[in-house]
TIBA-324128 format. One line per 3 residues: their letters; for each residue x, y, z of N, C-alpha, C. Coordinates in steps of 0.02 Angstrom, whole numbers, plus 50000, padded with zeros to 5 digits. Example, Ala and Ser with C-alpha at 12.3 -4.5 7.8 and 13.67 -1.06 7.14 Angstrom:
TIBA-324128
AS> 50660:49716:50390:50615:49775:50390:50660:49835:50390; 50642:49888:50354:50684:49947:50357:50645:50002:50394;
***
This chain:
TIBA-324128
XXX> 51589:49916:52680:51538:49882:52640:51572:49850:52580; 51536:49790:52567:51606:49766:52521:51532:49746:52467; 51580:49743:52409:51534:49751:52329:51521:49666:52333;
XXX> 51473:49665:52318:51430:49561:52299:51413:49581:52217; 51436:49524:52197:51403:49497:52116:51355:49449:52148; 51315:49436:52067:51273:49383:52074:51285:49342:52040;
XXX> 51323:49277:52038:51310:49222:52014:51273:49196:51970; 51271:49137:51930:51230:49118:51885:51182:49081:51923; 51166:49060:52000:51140:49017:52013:51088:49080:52069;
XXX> 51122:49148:52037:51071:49199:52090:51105:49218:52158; 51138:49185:52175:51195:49181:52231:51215:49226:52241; 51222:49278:52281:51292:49320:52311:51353:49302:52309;
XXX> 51419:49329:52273:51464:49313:52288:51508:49376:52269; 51552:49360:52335:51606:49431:52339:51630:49462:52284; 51662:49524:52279:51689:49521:52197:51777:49507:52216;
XXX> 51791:49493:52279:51852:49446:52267:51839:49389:52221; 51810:49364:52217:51810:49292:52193:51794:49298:52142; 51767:49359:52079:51771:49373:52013:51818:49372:52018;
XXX> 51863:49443:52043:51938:49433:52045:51992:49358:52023; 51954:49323:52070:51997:49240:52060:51987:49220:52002; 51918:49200:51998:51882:49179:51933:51923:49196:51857;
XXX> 51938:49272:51862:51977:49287:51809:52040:49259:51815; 52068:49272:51858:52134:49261:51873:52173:49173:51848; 52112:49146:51885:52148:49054:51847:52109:49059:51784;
XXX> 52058:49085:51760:52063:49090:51703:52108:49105:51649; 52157:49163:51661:52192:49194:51636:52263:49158:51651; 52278:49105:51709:52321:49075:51710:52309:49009:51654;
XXX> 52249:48976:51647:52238:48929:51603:52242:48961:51520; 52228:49002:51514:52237:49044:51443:52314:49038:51446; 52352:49070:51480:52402:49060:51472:52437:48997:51467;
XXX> 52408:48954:51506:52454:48914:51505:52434:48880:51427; 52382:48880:51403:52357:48869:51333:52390:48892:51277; 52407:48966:51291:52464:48993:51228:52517:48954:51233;
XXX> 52539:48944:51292:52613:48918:51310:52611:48848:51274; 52542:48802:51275:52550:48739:51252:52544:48741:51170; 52509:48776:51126:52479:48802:51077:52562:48800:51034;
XXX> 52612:48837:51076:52666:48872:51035:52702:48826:51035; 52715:48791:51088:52769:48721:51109:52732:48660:51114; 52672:48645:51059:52666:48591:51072:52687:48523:51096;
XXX> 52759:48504:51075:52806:48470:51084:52818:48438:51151; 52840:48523:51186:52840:48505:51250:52785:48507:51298; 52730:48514:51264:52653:48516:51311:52644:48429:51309;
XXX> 52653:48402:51252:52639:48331:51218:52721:48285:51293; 52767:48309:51280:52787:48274:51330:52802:48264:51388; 52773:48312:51422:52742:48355:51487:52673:48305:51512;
XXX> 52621:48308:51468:52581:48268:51487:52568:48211:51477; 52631:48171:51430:52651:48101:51439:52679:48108:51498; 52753:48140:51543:52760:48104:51584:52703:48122:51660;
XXX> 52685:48154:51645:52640:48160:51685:52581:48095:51695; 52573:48084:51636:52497:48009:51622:52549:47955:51649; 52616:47962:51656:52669:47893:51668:52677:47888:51742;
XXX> 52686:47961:51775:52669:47958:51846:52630:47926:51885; 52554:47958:51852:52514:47921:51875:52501:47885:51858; 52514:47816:51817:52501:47781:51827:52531:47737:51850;
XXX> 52601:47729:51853:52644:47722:51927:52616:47730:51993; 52612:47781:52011:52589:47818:52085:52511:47755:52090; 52468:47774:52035:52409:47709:52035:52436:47639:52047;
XXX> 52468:47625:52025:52492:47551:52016:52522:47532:52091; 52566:47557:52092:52596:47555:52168:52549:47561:52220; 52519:47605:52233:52444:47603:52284:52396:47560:52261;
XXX> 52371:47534:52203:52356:47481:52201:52379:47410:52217; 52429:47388:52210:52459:47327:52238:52478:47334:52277; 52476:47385:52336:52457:47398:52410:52386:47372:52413;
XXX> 52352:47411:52386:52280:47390:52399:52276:47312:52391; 52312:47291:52348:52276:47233:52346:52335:47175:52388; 52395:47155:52417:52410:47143:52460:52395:47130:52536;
XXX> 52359:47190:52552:52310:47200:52597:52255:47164:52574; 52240:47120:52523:52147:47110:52523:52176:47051:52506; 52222:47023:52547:52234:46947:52513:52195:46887:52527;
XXX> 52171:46911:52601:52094:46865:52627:52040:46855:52550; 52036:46885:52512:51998:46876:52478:52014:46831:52410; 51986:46817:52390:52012:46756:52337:52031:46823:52271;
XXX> 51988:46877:52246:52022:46900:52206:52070:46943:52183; 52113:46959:52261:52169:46973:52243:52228:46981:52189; 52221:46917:52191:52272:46895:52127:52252:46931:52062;
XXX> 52182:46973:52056:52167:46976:51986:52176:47048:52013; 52179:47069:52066:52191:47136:52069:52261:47175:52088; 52313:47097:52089:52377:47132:52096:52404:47119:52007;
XXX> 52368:47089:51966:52390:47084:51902:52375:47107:51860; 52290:47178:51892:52258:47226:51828:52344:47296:51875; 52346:47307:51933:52385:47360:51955:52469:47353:51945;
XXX> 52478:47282:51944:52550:47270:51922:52542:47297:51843; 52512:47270:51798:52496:47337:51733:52509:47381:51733; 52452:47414:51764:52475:47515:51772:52552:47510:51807;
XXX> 52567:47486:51860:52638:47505:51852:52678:47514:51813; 52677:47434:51781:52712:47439:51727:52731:47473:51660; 52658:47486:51661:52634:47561:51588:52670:47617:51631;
XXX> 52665:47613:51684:52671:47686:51707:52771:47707:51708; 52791:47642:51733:52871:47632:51726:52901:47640:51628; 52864:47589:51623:52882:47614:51541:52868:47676:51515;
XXX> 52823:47707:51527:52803:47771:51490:52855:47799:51509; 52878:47801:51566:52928:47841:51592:53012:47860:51561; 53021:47782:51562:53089:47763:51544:53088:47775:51453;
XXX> 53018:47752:51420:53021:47754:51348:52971:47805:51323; 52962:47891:51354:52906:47948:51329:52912:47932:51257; 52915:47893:51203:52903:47890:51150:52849:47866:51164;
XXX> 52882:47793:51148:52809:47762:51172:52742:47763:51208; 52744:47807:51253:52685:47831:51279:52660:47886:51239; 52682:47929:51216:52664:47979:51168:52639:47943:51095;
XXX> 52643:47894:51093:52642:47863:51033:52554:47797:51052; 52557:47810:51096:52502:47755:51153:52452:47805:51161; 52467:47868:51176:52423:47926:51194:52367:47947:51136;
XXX> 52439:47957:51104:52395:47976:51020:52347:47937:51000; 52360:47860:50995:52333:47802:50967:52257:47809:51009; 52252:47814:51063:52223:47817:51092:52161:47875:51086;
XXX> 52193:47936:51084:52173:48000:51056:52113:47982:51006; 52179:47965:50942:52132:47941:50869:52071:47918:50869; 52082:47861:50885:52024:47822:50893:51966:47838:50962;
XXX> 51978:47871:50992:51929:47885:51032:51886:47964:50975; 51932:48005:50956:51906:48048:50888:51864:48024:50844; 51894:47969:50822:51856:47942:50750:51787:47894:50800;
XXX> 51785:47874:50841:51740:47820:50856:51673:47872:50878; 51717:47951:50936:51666:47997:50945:51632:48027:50869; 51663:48056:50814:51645:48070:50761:51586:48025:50729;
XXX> 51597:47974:50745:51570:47922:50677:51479:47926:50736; 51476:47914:50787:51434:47902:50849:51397:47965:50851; 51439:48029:50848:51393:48071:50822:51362:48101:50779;
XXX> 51398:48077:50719:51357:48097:50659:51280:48041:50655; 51306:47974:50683:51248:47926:50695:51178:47964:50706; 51222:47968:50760:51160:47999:50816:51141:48049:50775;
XXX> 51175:48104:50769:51145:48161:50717:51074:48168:50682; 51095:48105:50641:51056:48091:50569:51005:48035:50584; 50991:47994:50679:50948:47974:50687:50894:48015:50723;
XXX> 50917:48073:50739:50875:48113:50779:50820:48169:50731; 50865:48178:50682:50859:48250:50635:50766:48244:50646; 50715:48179:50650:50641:48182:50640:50616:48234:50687;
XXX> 50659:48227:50737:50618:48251:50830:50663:48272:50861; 50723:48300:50840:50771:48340:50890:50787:48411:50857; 50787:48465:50872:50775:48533:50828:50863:48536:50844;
XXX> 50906:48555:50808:50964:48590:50795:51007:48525:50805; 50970:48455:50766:51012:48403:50781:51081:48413:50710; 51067:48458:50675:51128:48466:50634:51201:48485:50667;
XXX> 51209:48511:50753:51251:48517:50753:51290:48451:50794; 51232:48412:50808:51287:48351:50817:51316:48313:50762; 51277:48321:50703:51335:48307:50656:51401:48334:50639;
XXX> 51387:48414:50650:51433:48451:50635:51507:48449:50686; 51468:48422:50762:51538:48421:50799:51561:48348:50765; 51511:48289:50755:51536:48230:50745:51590:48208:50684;
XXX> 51581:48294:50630:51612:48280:50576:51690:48318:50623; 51701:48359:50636:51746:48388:50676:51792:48347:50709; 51746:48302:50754:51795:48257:50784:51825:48198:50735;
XXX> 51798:48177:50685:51809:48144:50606:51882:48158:50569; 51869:48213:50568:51938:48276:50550:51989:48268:50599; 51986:48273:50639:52033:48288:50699:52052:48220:50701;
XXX> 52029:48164:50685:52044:48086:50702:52091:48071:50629; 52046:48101:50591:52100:48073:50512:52134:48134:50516; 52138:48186:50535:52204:48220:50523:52273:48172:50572;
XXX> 52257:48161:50643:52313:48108:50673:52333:48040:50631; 52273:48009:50604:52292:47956:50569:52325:47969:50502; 52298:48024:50471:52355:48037:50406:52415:48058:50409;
XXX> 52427:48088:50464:52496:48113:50488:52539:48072:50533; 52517:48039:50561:52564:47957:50590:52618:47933:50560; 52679:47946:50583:52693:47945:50671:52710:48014:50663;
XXX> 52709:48074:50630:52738:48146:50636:52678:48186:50688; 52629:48156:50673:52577:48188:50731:52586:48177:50801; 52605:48127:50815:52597:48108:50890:52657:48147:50936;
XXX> 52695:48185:50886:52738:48232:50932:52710:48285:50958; 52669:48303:50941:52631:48381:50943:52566:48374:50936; 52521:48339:50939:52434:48325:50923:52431:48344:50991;
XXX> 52441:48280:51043:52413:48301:51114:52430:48367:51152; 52477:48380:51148:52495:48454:51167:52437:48502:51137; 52442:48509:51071:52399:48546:51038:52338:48562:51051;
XXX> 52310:48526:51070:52246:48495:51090:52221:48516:51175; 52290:48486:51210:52280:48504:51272:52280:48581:51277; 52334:48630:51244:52338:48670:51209:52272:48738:51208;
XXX> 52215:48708:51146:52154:48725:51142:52108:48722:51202; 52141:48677:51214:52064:48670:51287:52067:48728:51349; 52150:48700:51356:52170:48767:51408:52131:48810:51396;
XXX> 52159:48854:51342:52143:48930:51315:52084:48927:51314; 52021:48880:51285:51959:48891:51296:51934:48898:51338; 51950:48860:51414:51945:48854:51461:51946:48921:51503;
XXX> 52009:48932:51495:52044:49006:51509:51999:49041:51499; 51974:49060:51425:51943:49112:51423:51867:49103:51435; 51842:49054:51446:51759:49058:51461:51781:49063:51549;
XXX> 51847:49045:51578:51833:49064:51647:51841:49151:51651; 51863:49191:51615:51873:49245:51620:51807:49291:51603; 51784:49257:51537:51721:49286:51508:51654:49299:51559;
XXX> 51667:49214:51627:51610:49198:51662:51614:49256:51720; 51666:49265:51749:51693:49321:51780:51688:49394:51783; 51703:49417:51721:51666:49467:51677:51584:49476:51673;
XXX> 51559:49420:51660:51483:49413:51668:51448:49423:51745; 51471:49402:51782:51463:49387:51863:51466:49473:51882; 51547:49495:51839:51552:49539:51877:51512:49619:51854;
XXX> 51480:49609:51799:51428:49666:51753:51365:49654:51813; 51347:49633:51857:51284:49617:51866:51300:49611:51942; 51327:49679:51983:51348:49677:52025:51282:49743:52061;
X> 51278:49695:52115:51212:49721:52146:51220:49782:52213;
***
């Protein structure tokens, strides 16, 4: 007779698969400390990684589009994928520069989310109950955007790592926590 949890969706499920559940959880935690401590090398790990693919994209794209030469817009689709190659070759050959492209990128996607949600925030506050905490993440992501921009170019060695870093470990641990939960409520 083998032990079933219940799921959040009410579901049966084995308690192997808590087992798992924890387990890549606990591999993503880890791998989170690991990025957390070495930001550096988490930050240029997942530059060349973003350089791969977009290589690996680029190249199967101007396959793709070679093949679609019957069509008149080809040409605009071997010259958006000749791009990504090219980003993807450079990132490669120059991980500064892509780490430096990443960040930029980062920033301003921070500051533009920040600014959008404090908007929103402070247009809702009449008819949305606990709309204070979209300000509160929107000021967060605010912070996190001018901390990269005040620290430029010393940030962009270690921000994305960092970051990627946090998520892991959060990740990690709400997969472990969910696991834990699944597995208290074993029927």
């Amino acid at each position: 007779m083998t032990t079933k949890a219940v799921s959040a969706r009410g579901v049966a499920a084995p308690q192997q698969d808590t087992r798992r559940l924890t387990l890549v959880g606990a591999a993503f935690a880890a791998i989170g400390v690991l990025a957390i401590l070495l930001p550096a090398l988490a930050t240029l790990t997942a530059e060349l990684l973003v350089a791969a693919i977009f290589a690996l994209w680029g190249g199967v794209g101007l396959w793709f589009a070679w093949e679609m030469q019957p069509a008149p817009e080809w040409r605009y689709a071997a010259a958006v994928f000749g791009l990504l190659l090219l980003a993807g070759i450079v990132f490669m050959i120059f991980p500064v520069a892509g780490v430096a492209a990443l960040t930029i990128l980062m920033m301003i996607s921070f500051l533009m989310e920040g600014i959008l949600s404090v908007i929103f925030g402070l247009r809702s506050s009449s008819h949305l109950a606990n709309w204070g905490w979209l300000i509160f993440s929107g000021v967060c992501s605010l912070i996190i955007g001018l901390v990269i921009l005040i620290g430029w170019p010393g940030t962009a060695r270690w921000m994305l790592g960092l970051l990627m870093g946090v998520n892991f470990l959060s990740s990690g641990l709400s997969l472990i926590m969910l696991g834990r939960a699944i597995n208290t409520r074993v029927t």
